[in-house]
C-alpha positions in Angstrom: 249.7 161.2 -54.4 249.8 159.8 -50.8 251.7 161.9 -48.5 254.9 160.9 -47.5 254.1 159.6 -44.0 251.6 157.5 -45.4 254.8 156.3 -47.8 256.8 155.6 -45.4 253.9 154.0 -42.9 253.3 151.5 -45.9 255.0 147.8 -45.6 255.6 148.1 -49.1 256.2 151.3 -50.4 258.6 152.1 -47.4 261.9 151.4 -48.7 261.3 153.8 -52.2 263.7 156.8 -51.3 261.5 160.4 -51.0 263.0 163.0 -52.9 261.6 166.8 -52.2 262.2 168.6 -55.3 261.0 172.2 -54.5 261.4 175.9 -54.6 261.2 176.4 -51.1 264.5 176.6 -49.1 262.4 177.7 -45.7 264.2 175.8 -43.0 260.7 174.4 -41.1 260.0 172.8 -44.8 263.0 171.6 -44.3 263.3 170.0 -41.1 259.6 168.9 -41.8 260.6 167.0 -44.7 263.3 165.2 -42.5 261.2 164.4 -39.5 258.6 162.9 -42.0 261.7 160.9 -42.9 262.5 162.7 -46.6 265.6 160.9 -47.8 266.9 164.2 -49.4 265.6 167.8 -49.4 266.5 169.4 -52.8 266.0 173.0 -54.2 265.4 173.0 -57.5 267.7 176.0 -59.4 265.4 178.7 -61.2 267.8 178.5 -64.0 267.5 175.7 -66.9 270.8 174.5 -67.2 271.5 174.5 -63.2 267.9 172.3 -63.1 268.8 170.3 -65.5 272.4 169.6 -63.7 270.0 168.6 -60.6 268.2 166.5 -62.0 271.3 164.4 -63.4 273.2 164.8 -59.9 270.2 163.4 -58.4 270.2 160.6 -61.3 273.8 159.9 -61.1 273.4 159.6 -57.1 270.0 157.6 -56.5 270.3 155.5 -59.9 273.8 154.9 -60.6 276.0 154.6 -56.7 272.9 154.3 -54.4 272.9 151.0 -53.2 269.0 150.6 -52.6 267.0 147.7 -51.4 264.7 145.1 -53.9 260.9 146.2 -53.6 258.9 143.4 -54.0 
């Protein structure tokens, strides 16, 4: 997988949103993520049922009232 800046450097791959989906909640991953232009930093729960909550927030949010651009 190309890293993100390389995402968001590409004409046409620069308007997909970035989600990090990680363990770490160490604030330089964090504000690295950002600066690299992340559109959300997300720690992912170590329980099952709070993951699996996460994962249908960030569904609800990025595939149901995000209003994203047409990619070509």
């Amino acid at each position: 997988n190309p890293p993100m800046s390389e995402i968001k450097s590409d004409l046409e791959l620069c308007l997909l949103p970035v989600l990090i989906l990680t363990t770490s909640q160490n604030a330089q991953d964090i504000a690295d993520a950002y600066r690299l232009h992340a559109n959300a930093y997300i720690a992912k729960p170590l329980q099952m049922a709070r993951f699996r909550e996460t994962i249908q927030a960030i569904e609800q949010f990025w595939l149901a009232a995000a209003l994203l651009p047409s990619v070509r």
